[in-house]
N, CA, C and O atoms as a GROMACS GRO file, in nm:
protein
  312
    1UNK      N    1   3.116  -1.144   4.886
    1UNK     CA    2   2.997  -1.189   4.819
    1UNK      C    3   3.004  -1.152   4.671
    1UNK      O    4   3.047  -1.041   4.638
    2UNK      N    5   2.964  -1.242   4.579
    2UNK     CA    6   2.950  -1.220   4.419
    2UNK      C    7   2.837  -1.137   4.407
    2UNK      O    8   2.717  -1.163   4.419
    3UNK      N    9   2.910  -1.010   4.376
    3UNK     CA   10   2.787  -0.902   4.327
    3UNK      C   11   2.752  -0.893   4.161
    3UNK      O   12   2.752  -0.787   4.098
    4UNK      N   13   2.727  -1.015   4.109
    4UNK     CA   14   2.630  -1.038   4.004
    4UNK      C   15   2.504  -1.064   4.035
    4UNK      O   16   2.465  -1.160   4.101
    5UNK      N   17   2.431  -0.969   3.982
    5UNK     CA   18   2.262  -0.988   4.014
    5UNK      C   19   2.183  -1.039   3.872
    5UNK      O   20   2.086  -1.115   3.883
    6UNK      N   21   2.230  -0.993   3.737
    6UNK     CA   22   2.174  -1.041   3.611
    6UNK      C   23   2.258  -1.046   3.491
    6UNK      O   24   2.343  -0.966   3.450
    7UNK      N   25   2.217  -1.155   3.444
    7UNK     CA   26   2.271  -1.196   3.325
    7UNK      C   27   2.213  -1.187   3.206
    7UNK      O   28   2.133  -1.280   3.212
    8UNK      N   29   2.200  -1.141   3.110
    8UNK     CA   30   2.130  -1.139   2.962
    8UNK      C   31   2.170  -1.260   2.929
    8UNK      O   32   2.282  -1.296   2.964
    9UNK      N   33   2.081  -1.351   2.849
    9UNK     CA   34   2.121  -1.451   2.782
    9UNK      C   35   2.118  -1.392   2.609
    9UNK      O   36   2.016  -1.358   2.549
   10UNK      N   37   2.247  -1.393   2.557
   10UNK     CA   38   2.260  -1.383   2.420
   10UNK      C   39   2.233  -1.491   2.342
   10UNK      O   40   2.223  -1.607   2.382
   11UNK      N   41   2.216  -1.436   2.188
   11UNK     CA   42   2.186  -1.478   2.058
   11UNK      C   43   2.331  -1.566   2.059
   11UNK      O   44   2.440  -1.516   2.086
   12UNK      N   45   2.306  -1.713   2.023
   12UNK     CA   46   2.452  -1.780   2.050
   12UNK      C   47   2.488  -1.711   1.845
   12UNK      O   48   2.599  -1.750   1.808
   13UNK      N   49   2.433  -1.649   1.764
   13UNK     CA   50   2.454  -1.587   1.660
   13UNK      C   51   2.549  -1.487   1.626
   13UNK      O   52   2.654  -1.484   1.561
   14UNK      N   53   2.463  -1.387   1.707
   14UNK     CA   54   2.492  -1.259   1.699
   14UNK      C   55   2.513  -1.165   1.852
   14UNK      O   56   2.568  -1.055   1.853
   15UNK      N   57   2.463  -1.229   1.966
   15UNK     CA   58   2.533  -1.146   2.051
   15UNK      C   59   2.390  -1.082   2.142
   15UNK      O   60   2.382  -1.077   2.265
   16UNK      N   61   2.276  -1.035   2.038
   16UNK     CA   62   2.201  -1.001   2.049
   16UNK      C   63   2.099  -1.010   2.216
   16UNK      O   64   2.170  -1.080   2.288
   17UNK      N   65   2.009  -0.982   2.273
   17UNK     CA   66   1.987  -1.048   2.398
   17UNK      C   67   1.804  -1.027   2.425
   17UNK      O   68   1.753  -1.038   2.536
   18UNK      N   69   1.744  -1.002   2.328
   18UNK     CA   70   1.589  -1.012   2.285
   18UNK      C   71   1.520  -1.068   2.206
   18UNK      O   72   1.551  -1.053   2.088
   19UNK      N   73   1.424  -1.137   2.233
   19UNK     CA   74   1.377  -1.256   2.146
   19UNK      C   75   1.270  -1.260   2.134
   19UNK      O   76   1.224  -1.258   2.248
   20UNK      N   77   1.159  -1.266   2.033
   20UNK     CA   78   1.060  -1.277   2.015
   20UNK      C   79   0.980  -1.426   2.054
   20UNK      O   80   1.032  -1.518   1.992
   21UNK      N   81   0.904  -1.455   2.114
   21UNK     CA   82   0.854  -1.540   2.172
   21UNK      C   83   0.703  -1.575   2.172
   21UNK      O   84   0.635  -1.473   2.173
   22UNK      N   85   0.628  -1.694   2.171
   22UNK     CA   86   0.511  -1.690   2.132
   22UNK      C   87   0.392  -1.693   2.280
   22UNK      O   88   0.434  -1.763   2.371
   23UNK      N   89   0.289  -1.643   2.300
   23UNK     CA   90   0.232  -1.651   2.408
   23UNK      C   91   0.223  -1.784   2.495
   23UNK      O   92   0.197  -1.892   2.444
   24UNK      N   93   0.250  -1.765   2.642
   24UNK     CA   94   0.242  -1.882   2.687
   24UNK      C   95   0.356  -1.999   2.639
   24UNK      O   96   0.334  -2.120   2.641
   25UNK      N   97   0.504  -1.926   2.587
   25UNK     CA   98   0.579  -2.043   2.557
   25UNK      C   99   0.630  -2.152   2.624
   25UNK      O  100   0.622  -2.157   2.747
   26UNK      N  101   0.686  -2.251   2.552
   26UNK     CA  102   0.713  -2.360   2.637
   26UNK      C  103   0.851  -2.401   2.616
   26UNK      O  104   0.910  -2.346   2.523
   27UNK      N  105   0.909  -2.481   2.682
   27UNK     CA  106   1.050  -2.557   2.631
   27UNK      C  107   1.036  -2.576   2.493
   27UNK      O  108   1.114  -2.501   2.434
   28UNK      N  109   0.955  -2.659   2.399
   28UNK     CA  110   0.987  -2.725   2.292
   28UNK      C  111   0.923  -2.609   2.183
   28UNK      O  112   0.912  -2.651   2.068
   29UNK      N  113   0.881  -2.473   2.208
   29UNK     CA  114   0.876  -2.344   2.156
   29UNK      C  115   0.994  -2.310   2.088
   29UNK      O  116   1.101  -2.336   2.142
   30UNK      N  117   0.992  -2.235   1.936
   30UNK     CA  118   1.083  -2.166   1.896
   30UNK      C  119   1.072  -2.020   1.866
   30UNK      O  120   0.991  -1.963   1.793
   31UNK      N  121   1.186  -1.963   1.948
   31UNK     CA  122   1.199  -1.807   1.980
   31UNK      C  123   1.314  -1.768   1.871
   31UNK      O  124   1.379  -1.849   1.804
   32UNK      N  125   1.324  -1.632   1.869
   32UNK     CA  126   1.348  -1.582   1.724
   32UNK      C  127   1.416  -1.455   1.770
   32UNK      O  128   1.347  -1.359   1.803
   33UNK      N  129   1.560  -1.450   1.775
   33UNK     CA  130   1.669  -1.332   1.810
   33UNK      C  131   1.582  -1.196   1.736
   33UNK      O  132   1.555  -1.199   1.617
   34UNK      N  133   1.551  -1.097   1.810
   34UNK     CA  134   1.514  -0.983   1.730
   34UNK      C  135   1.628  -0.908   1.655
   34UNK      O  136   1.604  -0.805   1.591
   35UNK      N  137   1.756  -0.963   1.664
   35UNK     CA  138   1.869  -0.841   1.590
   35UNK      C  139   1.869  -0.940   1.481
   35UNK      O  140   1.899  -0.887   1.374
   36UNK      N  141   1.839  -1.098   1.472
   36UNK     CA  142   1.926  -1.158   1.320
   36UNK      C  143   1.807  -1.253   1.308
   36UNK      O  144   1.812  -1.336   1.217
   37UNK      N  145   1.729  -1.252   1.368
   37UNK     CA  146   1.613  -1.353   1.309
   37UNK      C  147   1.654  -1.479   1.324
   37UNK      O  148   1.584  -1.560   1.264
   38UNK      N  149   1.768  -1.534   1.401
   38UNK     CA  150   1.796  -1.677   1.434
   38UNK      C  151   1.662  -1.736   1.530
   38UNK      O  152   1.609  -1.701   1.635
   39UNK      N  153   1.642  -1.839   1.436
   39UNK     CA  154   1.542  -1.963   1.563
   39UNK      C  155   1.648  -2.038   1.629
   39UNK      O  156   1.759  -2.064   1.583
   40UNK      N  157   1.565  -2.089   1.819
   40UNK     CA  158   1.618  -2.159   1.850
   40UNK      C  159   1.520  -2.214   1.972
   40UNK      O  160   1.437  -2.146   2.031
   41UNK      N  161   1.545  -2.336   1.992
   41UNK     CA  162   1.426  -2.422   2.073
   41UNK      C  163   1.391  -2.336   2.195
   41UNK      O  164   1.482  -2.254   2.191
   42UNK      N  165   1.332  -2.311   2.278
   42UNK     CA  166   1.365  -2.213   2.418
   42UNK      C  167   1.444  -2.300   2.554
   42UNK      O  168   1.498  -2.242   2.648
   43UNK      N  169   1.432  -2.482   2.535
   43UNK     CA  170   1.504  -2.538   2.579
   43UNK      C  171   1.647  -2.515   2.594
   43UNK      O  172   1.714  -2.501   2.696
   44UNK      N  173   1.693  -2.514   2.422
   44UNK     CA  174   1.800  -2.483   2.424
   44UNK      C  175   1.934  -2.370   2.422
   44UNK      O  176   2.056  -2.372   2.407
   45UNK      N  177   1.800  -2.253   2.451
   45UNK     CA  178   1.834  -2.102   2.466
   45UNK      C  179   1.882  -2.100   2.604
   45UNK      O  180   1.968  -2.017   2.635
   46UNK      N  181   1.819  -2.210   2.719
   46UNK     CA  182   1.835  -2.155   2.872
   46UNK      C  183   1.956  -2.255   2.885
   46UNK      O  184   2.034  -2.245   2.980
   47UNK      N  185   1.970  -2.364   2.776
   47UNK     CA  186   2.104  -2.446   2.775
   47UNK      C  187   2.241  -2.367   2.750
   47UNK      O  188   2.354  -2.387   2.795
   48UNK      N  189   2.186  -2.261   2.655
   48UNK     CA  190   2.318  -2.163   2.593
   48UNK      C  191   2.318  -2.036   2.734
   48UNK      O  192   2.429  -2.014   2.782
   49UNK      N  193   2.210  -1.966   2.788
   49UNK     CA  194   2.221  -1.898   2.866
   49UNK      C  195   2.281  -1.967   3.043
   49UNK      O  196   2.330  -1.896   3.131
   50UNK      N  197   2.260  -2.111   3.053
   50UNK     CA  198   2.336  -2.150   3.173
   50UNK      C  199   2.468  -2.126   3.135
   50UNK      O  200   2.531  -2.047   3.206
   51UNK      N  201   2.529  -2.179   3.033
   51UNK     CA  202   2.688  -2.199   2.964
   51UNK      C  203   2.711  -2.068   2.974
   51UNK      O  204   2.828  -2.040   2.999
   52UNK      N  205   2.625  -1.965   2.961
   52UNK     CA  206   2.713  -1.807   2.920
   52UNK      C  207   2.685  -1.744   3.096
   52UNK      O  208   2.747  -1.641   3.123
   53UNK      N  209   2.605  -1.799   3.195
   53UNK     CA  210   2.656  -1.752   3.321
   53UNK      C  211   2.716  -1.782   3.374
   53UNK      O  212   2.757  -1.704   3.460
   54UNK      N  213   2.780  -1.937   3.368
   54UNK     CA  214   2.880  -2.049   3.388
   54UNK      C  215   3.028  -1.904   3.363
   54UNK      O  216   3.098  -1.853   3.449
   55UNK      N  217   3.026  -1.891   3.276
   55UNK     CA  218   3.135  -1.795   3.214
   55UNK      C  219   3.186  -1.700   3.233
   55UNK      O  220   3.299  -1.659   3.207
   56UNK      N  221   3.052  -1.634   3.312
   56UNK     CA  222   3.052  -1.496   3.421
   56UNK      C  223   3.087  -1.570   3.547
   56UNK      O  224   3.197  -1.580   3.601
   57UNK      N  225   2.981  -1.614   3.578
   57UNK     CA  226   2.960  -1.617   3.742
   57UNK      C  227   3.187  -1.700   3.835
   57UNK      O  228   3.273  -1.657   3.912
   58UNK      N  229   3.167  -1.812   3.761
   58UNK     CA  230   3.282  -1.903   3.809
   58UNK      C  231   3.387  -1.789   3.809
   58UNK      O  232   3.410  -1.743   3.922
   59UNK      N  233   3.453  -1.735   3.710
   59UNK     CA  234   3.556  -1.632   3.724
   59UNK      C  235   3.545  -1.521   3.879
   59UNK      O  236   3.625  -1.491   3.968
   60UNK      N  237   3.445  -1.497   3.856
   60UNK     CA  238   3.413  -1.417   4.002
   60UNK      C  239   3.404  -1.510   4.112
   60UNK      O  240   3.482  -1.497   4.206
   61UNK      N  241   3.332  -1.588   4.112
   61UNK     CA  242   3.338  -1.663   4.266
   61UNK      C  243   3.452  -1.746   4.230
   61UNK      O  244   3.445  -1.857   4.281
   62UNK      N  245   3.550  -1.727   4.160
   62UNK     CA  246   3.732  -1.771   4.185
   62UNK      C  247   3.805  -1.646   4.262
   62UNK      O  248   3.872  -1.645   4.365
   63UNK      N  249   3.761  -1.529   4.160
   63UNK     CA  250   3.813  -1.390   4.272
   63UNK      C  251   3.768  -1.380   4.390
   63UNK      O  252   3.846  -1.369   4.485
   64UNK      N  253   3.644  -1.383   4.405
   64UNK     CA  254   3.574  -1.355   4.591
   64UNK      C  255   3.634  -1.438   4.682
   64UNK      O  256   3.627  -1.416   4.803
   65UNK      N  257   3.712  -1.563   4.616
   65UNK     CA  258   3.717  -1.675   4.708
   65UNK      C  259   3.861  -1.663   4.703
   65UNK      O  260   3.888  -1.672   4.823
   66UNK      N  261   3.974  -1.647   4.642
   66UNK     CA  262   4.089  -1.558   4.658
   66UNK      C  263   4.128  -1.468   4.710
   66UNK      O  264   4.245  -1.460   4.747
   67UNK      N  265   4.034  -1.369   4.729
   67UNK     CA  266   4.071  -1.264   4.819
   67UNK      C  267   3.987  -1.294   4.984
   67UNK      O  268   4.018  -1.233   5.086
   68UNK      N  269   3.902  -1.375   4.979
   68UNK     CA  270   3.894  -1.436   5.110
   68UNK      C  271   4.005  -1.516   5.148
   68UNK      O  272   4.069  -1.493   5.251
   69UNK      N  273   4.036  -1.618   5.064
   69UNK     CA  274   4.161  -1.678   5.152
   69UNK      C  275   4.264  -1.579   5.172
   69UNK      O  276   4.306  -1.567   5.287
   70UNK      N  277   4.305  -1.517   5.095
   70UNK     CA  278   4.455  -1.370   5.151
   70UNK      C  279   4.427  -1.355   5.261
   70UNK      O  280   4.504  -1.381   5.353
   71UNK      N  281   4.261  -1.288   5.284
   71UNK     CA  282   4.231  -1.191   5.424
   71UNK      C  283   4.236  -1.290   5.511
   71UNK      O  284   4.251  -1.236   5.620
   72UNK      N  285   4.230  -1.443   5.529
   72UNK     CA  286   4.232  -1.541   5.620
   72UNK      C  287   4.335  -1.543   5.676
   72UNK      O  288   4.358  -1.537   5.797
   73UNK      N  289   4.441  -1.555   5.544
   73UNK     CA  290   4.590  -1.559   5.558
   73UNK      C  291   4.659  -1.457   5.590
   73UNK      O  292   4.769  -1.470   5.644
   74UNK      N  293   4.622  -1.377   5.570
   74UNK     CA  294   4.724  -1.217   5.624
   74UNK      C  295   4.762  -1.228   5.739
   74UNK      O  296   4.695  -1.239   5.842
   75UNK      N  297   4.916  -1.226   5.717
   75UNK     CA  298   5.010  -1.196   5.810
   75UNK      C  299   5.056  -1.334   5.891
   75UNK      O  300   5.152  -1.322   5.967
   76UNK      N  301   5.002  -1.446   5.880
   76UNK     CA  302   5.052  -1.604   5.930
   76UNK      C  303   5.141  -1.639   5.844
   76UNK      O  304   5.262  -1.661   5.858
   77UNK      N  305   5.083  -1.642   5.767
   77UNK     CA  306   5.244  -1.667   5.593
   77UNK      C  307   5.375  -1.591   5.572
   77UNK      O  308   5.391  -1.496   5.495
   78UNK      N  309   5.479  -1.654   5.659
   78UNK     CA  310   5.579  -1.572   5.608
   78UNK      C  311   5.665  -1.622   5.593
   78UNK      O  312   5.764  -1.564   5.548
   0.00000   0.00000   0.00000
């Protein structure tokens, strides 16, 4: 099983992963990196934060699913 439970979505800027935000925001809201003061739509923050778990998550569920097939395969392959 992929034992990733959370992801920070970063500042596609600076790296950063806290954002100032306005009450009750919405998609077409602009939020504001607290380390560099970058704006960015909040639409397109959860567009940059899918792409940056895309990045995590796939690498790992390539390993989990590699070392399941070995343990399938152990010892029939020779």
């Amino acid at each position: 099983m992929i034992k990733t439970t959370h992801i920070s979505i970063q500042c596609p800027e600076c790296g950063h992963t806290e954002f100032e935000q306005p009450d009750n925001v919405q998609d077409d809201d602009f939020v504001k990196c607290d380390g560099c003061g970058f704006q960015i739509m909040l639409a397109d923050l959860k567009e940059v934060g899918v792409e940056q778990a895309k990045e995590t998550v796939i690498p790992e569920a390539k390993k989990e699913i590699e070392k399941m097939l070995k343990k399938a395969f152990k010892g029939r392959l020779k």
